[in-house]
C-alpha positions, 0 to 999 in steps of 0.5 A, a space after each residue: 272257860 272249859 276248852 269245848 272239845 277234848 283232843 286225844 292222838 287220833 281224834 278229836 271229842 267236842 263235848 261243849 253240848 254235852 251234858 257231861 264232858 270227856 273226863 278221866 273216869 270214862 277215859 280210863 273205862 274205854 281204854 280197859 276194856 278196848 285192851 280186853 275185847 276181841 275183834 269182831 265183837 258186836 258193841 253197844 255203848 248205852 248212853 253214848 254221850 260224846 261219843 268217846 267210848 266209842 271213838 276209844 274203842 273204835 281205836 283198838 278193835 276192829 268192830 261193828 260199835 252202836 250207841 244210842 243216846 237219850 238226850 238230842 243236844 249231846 246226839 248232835 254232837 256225837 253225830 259230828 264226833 262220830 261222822 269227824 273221825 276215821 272209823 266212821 263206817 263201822 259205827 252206827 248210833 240212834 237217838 232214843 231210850 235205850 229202854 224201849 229202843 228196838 234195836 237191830 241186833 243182838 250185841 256180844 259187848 255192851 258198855 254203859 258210863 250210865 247216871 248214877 247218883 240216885 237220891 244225891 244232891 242236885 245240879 240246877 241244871 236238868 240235863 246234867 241231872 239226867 246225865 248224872 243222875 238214875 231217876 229216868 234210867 235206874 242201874 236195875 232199868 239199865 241191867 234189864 235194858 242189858 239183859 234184853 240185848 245182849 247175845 247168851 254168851 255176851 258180857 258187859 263192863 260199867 263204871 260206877 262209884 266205889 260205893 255202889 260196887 256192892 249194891 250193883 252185884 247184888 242187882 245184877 245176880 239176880 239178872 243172872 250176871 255173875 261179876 269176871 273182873 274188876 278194876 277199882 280206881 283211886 286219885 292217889 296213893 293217899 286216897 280212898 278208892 272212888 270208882 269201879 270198872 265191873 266185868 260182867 257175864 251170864 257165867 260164873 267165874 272163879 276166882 274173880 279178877 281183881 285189879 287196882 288203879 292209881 292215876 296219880 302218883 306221890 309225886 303228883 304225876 301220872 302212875 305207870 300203869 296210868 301213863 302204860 293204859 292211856 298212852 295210845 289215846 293221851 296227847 301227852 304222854 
């Protein structure tokens, strides 16, 4: 049976109701751009899930942190997660689509883990396909959502398969979001590259910043650099 709640160093996830658990790909997300953004940045997470994007970044950066989530078994449960952990004051969440969502303020960061497997094989279970998969939010629904609240001189960052890298560059230049960074992460040294951290911002920078991940190393363990990014969150390491 899969353990209800994940527990990192200074707080504890319970993601039994959530559509989609903590995992290694949104731990990896949150700890990146919680070394990247500077204090006092006003943050969104669109489509906050459990909460732990949220929580890792509430860690690091001493800042106001919004999310908002669709689906109302995973907000119950980021509510708890949320109201559990020590850096409640500064965090704010609502229920709803981020879509039509007013939401109060302009943000200078937004991050979003968002579905992503438009036109893939389905789960039988619907909740985990509105979480995995783009049919009620698109990637170009989520760069519009994006687009409509973010400040003029904010950024974004998203975690997206290897594969879409491309197409969504391709979607967001025409938002007018130029890619800064990116981060592309592989399971090994034997693999493929199988996600993409992508930095965005209205400005055009070049050259572009580009960074590779391997999580795991010949022999099976943690990579440095994996155990360098996650030792302030892993119980561990």
């Amino acid at each position: 049976m899969p353990n209800p709640y994940f527990q990192f160093k200074q707080f504890t996830v319970q993601h039994d109701q959530c559509a989609m658990k903590v995992c290694t790909d949104s731990c990896i997300l949150g700890a990146w751009f919680a070394q990247k953004i500077r204090p006092h940045t006003f943050i969104l997470d669109v489509g906050a899930g459990s909460g732990v994007l949220m929580l890792m970044l509430a860690q690091k950066i001493k800042s106001q942190i919004h999310g908002i989530e669709l689906d109302l078994a995973s907000f119950r449960q980021l509510k708890e997660n949320i109201n559990h952990c020590n850096w409640k004051d500064k965090m704010r969440i609502f229920i709803g689509d981020a879509r039509t969502f007013v939401f109060p303020e302009k943000y200078d960061f937004i991050i979003s883990n968002p579905p992503f497997y438009e036109n893939d094989l389905k789960s039988p279970d619907e909740r985990l396909n509105i979480a995995r998969h783009a049919n009620d939010m698109t990637l170009a629904d989520l760069l519009s959502t994006i687009s409509a609240n973010l400040t003029k001189d904010g950024s974004f960052g998203i975690l997206l398969p290897y594969k879409r890298t491309e197409e969504f560059e391709k979607l967001a230049l025409k938002k007018g979001f130029h890619l800064s960074e990116k981060l592309f992460v592989r399971q090994s040294p034997k693999h493929n590259f199988f996600r993409s951290i992508l930095h965005f911002t209205r400005l055009k920078v070049d050259p572009v910043a580009s960074h590779e991940l391997t999580i795991q190393g010949e022999a099976g363990k943690y990579s440095p650099e994996f155990v360098d990014l996650l030792k302030d969150y892993y119980l561990h390491l």
